[in-house]
C-alpha positions in Angstrom: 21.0 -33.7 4.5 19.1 -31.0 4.2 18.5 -29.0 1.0 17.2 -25.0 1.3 16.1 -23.4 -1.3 16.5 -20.0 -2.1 13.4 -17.5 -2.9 14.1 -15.2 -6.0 13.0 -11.8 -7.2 13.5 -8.8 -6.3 12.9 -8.2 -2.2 10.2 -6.1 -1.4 10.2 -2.4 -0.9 7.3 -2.6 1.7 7.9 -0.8 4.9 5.7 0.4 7.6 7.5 4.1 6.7 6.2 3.9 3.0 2.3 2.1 3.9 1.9 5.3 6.2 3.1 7.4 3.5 0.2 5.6 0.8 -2.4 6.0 3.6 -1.7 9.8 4.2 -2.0 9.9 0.3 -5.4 8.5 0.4 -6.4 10.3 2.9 -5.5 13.7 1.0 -7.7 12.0 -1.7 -5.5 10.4 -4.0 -6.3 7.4 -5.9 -4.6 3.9 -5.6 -4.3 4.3 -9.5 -3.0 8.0 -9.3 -0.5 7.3 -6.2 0.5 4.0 -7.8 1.9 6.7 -11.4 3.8 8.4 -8.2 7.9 8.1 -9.0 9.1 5.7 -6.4 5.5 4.1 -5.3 4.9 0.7 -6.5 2.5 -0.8 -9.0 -1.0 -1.6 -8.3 0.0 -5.5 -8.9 2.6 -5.0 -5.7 0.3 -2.7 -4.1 -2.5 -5.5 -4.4 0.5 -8.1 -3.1 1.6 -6.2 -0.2 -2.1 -6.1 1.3 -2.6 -9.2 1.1 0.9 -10.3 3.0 0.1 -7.6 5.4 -3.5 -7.2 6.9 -2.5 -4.4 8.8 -1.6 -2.7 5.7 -5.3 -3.9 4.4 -6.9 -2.2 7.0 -5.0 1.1 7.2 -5.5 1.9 3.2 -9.1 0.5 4.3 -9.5 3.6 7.0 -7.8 6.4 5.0 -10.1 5.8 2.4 -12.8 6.1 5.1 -11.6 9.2 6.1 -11.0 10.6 3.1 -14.4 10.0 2.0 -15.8 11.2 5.4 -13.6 14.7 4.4 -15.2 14.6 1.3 -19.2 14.1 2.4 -18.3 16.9 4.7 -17.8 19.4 2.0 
């Protein structure tokens, strides 16, 4: 027989809804650190977590910050 284990914790709030939302944040030039102190964003641990379990999400944050420091040379 077969025996399955069940995974425990808490399942993750990651969505593509809420990595857009952190992206758009960076891109207005928001910190990780300061977005991370937002009410209902998640720690910088998680935040850490969720880029490396989603390299998509890696490269998005990657390109806001781009842009917002492109925004920001511009000035």
């Amino acid at each position: 027989t077969m025996t399955t284990t069940k995974k425990t914790g808490r399942p993750s709030k990651y969505s593509r809804a809420l990595a857009e939302q952190i992206c758009e944040l960076i891109r207005s030039g928001k910190s990780e650190r300061q977005i991370c102190a937002m009410k209902g964003m998640p720690d910088a641990k998680t935040l850490w977590s969720w880029k490396e379990k989603h390299p998509d999400f890696l490269h998005q944050s990657a390109r806001a910050r781009a842009d917002s420091a492109d925004v920001y040379n511009d000035r």
